[in-house]
C-alpha positions in Angstrom: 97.0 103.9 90.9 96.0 103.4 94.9 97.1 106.2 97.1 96.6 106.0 100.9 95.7 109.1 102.3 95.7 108.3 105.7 94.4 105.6 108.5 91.9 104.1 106.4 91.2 106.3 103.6 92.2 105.7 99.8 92.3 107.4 96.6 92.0 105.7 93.2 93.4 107.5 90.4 91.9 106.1 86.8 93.7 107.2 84.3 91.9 107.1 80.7 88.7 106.2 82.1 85.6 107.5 81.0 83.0 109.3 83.2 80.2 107.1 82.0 82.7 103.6 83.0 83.3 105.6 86.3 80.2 105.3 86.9 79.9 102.2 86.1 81.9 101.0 88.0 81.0 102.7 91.4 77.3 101.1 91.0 79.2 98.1 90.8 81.3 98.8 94.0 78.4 99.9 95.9 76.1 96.5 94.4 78.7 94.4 96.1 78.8 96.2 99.1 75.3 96.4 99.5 75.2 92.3 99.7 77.8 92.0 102.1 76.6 92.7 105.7 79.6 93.2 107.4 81.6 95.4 105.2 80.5 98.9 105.0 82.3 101.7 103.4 81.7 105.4 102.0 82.5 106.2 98.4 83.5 109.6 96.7 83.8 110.7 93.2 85.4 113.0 91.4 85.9 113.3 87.3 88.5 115.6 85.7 89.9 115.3 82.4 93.6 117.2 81.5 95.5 118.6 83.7 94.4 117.6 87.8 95.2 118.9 90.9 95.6 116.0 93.6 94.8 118.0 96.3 91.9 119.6 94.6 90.6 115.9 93.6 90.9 114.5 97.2 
């Protein structure tokens, strides 16, 4: 799921993923956006398992 939060700013939500593929998958994210010159972005994390809090996670 791919929330925008506002102007330019998204939140993924990954359901059933694990913290070790979330991982994973941010090296990836940040591997492709290291070899693209004019593309630049920030990246945040955050892993909870059960119950969430949306706001709490953003």
């Amino acid at each position: 799921m791919i929330y925008c939060a506002g102007g330019d700013e998204f939140v993924v939500f990954c359901p059933g993923i694990s913290e070790k593929k979330l991982a994973q998958q941010v090296r990836q994210l940040r591997s492709l956006a290291d070899n693209t010159h004019d593309v630049s972005f920030a990246v945040g994390t955050a892993y909870v398992q059960g119950d969430y809090d949306i706001c709490k996670a953003m």
